[in-house]
C-alpha positions in Angstrom: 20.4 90.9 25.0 22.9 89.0 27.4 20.5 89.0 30.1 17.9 87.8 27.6 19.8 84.9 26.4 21.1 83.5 29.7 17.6 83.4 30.5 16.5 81.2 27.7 19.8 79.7 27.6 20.4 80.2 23.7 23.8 79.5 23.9 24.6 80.9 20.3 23.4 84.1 21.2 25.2 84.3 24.5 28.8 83.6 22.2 27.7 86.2 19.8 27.0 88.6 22.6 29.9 88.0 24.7 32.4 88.2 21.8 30.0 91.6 20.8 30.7 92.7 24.5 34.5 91.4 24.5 35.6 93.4 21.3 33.3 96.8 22.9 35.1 96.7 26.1 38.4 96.1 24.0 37.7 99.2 22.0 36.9 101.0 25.2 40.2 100.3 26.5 38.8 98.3 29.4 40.6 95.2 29.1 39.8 93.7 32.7 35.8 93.5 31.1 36.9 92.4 27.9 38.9 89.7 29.2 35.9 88.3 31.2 33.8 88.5 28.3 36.3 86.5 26.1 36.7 84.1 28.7 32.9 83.8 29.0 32.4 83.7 25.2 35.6 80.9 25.0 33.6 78.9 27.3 30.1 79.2 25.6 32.3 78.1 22.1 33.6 75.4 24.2 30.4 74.4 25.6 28.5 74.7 22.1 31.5 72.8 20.5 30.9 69.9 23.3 27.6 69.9 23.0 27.6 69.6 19.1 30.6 67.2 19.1 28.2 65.5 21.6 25.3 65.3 19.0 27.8 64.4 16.4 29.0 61.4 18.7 25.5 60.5 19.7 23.9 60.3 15.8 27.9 58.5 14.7 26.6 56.0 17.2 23.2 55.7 16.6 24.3 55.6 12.6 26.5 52.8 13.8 24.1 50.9 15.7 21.6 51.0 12.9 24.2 49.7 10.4 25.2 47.0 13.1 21.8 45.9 13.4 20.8 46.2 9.8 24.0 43.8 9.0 22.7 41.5 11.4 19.2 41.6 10.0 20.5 40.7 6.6 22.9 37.8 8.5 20.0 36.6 9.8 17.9 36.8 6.6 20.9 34.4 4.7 20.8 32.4 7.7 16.9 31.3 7.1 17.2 31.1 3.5 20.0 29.0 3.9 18.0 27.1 6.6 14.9 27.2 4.1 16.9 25.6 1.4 18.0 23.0 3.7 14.7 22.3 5.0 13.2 22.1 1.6 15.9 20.0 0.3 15.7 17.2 3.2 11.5 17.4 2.0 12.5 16.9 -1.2 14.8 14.0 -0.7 12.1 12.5 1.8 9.9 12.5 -0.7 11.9 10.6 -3.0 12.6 8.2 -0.2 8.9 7.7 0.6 8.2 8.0 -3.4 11.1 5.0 -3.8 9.8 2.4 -0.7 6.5 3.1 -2.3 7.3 1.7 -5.9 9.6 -0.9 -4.3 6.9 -2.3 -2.0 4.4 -2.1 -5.3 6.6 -4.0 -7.0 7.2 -6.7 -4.3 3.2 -7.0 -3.9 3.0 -7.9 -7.4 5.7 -9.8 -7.9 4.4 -11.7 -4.4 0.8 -11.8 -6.6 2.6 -13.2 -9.8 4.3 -15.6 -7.3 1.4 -17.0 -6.1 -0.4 -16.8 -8.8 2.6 -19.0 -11.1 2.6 -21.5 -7.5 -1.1 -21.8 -8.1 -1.1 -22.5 -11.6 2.0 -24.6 -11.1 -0.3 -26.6 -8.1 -3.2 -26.8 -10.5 -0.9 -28.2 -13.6 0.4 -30.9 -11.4 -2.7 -31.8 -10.2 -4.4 -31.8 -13.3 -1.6 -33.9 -15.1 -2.2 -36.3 -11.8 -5.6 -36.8 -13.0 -4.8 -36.9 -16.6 -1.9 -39.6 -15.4 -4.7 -41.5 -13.7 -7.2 -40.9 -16.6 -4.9 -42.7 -18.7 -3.9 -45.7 -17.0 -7.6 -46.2 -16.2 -8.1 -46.4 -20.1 -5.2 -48.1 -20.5 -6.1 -50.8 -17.9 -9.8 -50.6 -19.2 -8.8 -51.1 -23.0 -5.9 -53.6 -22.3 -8.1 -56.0 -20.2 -11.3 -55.5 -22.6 -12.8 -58.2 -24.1 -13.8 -56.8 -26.9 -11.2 -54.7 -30.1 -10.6 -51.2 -29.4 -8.0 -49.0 -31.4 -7.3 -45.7 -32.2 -6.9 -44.2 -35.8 -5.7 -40.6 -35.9 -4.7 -39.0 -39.8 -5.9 -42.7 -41.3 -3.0 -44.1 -39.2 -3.8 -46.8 -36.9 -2.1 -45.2 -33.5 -3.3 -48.1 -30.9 -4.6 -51.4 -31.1 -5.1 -53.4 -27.9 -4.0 -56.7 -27.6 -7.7 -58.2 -28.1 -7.6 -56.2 -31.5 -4.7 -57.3 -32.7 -5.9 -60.6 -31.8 -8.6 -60.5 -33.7 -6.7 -59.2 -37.0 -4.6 -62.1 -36.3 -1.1 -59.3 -35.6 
């Protein structure tokens, strides 16, 4: 079974079969065979024990790694939401800004339109009371220098006379 074992290199069977073998050469009264046999199974336990404690170390690490790197995954994952929230946030508050120069300059365009539009009317008005101004001192040249009565009665109230009518009611 030994043989067998060392063959396949079962190492579990080879301590079980050495430590078989150790405590049948023991019984046997050959201690110079036993004692190889404990020594050979002592260093299969050993070797089984490294090689387990080996595992052990290799999956600790590799459970550590995976940890590690999960923890960094989720770092990373606050760090671009955080990012995220900061991006939409300077959007947002470009937005407004755009949104805010927008109604500014749409008020300034119609204020500028109402502007003109007062400085046209204003331009007309004078114009028009220039005319109006020259209108009436053409009447009141005309009427003043006629030869002939004219006055005005407005509400049966005589409001203007020129001075050929008044002449001619003797006032």
């Amino acid at each position: 079974a030994l043989q067998m074992a060392e063959e396949i290199k079962a190492n579990l069977v080879i301590k079980d079969a050495c430590e078989v073998l150790s405590q049948t050469y023991e019984a046997m009264k050959d201690p110079q065979t036993a004692l190889g046999y404990y020594k050979k199974f002592k260093e299969t336990n050993d070797l089984i024990f490294n090689e387990d404690t080996g595992t052990r170390i290799a999956n600790l690490e590799t459970n550590f790694s995976l940890e590690r790197t999960k923890r960094e995954i989720a770092l990373l994952k606050k760090d671009r939401e955080k990012q995220q929230i900061l991006l939409y946030s300077l959007l947002l508050f470009a937005l407004l800004i755009v949104g805010l120069v927008f109604v500014i300059y749409a008020r300034y365009r119609l204020k500028t339109r109402a502007t003109l539009a007062l400085q046209k009317e204003i331009a007309e008005r004078v114009q028009a009371e220039g005319k109006l101004r020259e209108s009436e001192e053409k009447f009141r040249v005309l009427a003043e220098k006629s030869v002939i009565g004219i006055w005005i009665i407005q509400e049966k109230l005589i409001t203007y006379a020129n001075p050929r009518a008044l002449q001619i009611f003797g006032c």
